[in-house]
ROPAVEX-758328 format. One line per 2 residues: number of its first residue (from 1); their letters; for each residue x, y, z of N, C-alpha, C, O. Coordinates in steps of 0.02 Angstrom, whole numbers. Layout:
N
NUM	A	X/Y/Z/X/Y/Z/X/Y/Z/X/Y/Z  ...;
***
This chain:
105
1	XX	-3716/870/713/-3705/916/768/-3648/891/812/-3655/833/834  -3596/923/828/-3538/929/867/-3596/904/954/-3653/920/967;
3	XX	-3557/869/985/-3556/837/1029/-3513/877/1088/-3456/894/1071  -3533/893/1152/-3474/936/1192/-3453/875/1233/-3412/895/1274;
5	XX	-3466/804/1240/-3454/763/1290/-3388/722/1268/-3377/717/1207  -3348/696/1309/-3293/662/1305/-3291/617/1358/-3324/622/1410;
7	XX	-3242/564/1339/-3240/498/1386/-3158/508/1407/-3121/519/1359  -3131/506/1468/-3064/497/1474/-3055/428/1556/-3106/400/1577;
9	XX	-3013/420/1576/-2992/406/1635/-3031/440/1711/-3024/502/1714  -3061/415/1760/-3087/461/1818/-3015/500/1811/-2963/489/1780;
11	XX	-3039/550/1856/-2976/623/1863/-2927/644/1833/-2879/678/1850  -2948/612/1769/-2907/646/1697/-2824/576/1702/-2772/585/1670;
13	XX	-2834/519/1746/-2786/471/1759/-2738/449/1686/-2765/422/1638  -2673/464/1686/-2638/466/1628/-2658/488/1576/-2658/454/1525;
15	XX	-2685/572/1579/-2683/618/1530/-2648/677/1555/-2633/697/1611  -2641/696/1500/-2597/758/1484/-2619/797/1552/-2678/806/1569;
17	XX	-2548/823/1594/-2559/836/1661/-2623/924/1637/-2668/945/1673  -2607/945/1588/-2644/1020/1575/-2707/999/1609/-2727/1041/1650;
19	XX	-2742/949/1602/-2822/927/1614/-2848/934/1672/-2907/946/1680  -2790/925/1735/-2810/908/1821/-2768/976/1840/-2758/987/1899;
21	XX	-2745/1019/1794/-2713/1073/1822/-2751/1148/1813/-2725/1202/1825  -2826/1136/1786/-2862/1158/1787/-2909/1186/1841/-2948/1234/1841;
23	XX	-2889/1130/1899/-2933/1110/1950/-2916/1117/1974/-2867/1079/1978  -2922/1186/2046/-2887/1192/2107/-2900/1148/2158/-2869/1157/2211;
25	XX	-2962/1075/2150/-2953/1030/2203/-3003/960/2189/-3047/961/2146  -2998/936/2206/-3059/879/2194/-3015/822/2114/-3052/776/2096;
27	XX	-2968/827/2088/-2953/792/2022/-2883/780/2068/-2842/825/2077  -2879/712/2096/-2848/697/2103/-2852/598/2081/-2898/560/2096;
29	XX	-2790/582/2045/-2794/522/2016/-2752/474/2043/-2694/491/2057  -2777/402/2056/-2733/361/2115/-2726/301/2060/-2773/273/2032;
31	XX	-2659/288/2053/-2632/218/2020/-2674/158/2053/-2685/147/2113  -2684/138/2023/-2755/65/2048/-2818/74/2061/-2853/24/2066;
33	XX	-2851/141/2070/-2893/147/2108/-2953/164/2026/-3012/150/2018  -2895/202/1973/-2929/256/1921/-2924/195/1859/-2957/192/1806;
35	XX	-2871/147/1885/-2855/120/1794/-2913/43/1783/-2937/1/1822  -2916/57/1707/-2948/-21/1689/-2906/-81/1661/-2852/-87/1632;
37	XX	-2959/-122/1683/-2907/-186/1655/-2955/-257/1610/-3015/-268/1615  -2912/-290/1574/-2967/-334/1532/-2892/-384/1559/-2831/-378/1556;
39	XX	-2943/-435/1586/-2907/-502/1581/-2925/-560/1539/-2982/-583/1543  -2889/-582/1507/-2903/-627/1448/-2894/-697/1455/-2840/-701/1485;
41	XX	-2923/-772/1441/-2870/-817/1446/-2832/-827/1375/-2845/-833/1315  -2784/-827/1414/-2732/-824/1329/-2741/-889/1272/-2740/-885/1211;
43	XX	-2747/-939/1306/-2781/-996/1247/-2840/-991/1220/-2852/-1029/1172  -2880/-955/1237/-2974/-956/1208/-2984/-881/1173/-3018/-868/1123;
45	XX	-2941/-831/1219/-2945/-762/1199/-3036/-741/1240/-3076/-700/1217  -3047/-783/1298/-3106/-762/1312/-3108/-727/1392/-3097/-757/1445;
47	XX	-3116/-690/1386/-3101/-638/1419/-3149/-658/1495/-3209/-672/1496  -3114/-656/1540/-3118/-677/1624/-3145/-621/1672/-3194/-627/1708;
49	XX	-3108/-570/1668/-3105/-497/1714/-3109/-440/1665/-3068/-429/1621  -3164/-407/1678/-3140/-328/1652/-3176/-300/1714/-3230/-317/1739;
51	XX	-3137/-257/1730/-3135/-183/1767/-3102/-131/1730/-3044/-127/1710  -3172/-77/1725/-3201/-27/1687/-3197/39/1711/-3252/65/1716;
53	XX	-3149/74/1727/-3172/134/1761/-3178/200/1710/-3138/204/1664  -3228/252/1717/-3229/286/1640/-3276/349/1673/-3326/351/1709;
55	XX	-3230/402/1639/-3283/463/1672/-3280/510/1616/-3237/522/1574  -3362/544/1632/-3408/571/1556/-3382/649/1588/-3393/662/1647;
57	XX	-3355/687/1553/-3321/741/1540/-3382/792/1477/-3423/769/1437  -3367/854/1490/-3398/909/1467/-3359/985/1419/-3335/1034/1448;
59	XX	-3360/978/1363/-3329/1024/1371/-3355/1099/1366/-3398/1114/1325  -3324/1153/1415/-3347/1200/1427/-3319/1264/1392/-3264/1290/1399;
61	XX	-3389/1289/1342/-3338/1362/1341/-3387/1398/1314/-3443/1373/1312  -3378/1464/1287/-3413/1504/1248/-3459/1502/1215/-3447/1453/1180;
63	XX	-3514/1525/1196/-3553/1517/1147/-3593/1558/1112/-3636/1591/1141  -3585/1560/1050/-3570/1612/1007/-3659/1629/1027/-3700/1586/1042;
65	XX	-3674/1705/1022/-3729/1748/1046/-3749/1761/1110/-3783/1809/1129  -3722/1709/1151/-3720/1708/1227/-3674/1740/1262/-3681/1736/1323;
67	XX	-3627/1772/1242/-3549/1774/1252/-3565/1827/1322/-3535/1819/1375  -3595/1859/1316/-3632/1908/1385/-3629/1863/1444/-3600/1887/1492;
69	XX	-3657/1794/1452/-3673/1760/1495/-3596/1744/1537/-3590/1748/1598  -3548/1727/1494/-3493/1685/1514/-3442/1700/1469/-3406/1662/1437;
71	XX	-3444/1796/1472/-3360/1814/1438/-3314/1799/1495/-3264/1830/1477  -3304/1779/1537/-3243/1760/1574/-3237/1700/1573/-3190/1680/1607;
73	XX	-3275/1650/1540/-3264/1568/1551/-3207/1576/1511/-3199/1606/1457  -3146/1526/1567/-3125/1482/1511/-3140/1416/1466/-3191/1383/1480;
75	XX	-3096/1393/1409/-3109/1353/1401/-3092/1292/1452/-3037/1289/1479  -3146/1241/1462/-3124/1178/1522/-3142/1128/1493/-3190/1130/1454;
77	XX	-3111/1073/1503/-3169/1014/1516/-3175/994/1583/-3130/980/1622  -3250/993/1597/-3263/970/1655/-3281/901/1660/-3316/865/1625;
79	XX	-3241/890/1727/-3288/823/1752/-3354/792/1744/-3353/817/1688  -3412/760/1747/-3492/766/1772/-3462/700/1815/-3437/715/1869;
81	XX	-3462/655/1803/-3448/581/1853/-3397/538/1816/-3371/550/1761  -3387/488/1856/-3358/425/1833/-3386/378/1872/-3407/397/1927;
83	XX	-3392/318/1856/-3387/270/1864/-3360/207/1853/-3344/192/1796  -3350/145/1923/-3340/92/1911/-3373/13/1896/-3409/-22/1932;
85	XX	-3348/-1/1828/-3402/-83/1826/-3349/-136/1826/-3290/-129/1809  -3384/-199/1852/-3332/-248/1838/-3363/-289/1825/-3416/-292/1856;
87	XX	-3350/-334/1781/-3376/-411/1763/-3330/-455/1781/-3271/-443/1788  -3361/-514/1791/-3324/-590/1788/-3355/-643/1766/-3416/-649/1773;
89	XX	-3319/-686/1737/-3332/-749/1717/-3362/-773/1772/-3336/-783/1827  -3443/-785/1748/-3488/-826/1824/-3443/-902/1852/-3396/-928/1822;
91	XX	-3463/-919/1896/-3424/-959/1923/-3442/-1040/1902/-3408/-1089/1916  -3515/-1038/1858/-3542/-1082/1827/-3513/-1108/1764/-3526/-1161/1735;
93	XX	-3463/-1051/1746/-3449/-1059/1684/-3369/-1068/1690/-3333/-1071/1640  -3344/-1073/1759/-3253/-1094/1742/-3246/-1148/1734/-3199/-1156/1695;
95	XX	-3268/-1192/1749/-3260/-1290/1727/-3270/-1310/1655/-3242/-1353/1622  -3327/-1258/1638/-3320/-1254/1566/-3284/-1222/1523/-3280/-1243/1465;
97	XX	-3254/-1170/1540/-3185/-1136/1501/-3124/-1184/1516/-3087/-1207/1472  -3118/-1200/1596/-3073/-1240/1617/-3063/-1315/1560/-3015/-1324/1522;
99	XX	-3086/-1333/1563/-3101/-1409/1494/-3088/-1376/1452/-3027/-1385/1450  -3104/-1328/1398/-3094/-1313/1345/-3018/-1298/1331/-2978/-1312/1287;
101	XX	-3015/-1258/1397/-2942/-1244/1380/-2891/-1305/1375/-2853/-1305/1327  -2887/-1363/1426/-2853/-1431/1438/-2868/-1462/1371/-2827/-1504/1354;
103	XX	-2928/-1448/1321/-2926/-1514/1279/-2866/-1506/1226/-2839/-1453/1213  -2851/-1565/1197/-2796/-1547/1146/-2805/-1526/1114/-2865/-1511/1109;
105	X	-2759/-1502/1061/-2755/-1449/997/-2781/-1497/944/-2787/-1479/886;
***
């Protein structure tokens, strides 16, 4: 079974502008505020920082026998939420990445 849900950026953030031009208000997307990031240490490849931001999208349209209900829908995808997570390397554990990384090759 076809799935109507999709994952993109909160407020459609570096997608195809068609997505937030849908929306006469409320989808608006802010450089730093919308984007994620994975920080890595480059000698271990073990990853320090991620900040996660990610919003569950809907897509909206017709449906075949119903068509009475919502012949004027267009097709959309809608918003439902986004949210933000962040992890970090506990602070118990940098002395021990820290050493690993310093020992020799």
């Amino acid at each position: 079974m076809e799935s109507p849900a999709f994952v993109s950026r909160p407020h459609f953030h570096l997608a195809d502008p068609f997505y937030k031009e849908q929306f006469q208000y409320g989808v608006h997307a802010k450089e730093g505020a919308h984007d994620s990031s994975f920080w890595v240490e480059p000698k271990s490849s073990i990853p320090v920082k991620v900040e996660m931001r990610l919003q569950l999208n809907v897509l909206l349209r017709k449906v075949e026998g119903i068509e009475y209900l919502f012949k004027n829908l267009p097709e959309v995808m809608f918003p439902v939420f986004w949210f933000d997570s962040v992890a970090t390397l506990p602070e118990h554990m940098a002395g021990s990445l820290n050493m690993l990384v310093m020992l020799p090759t």
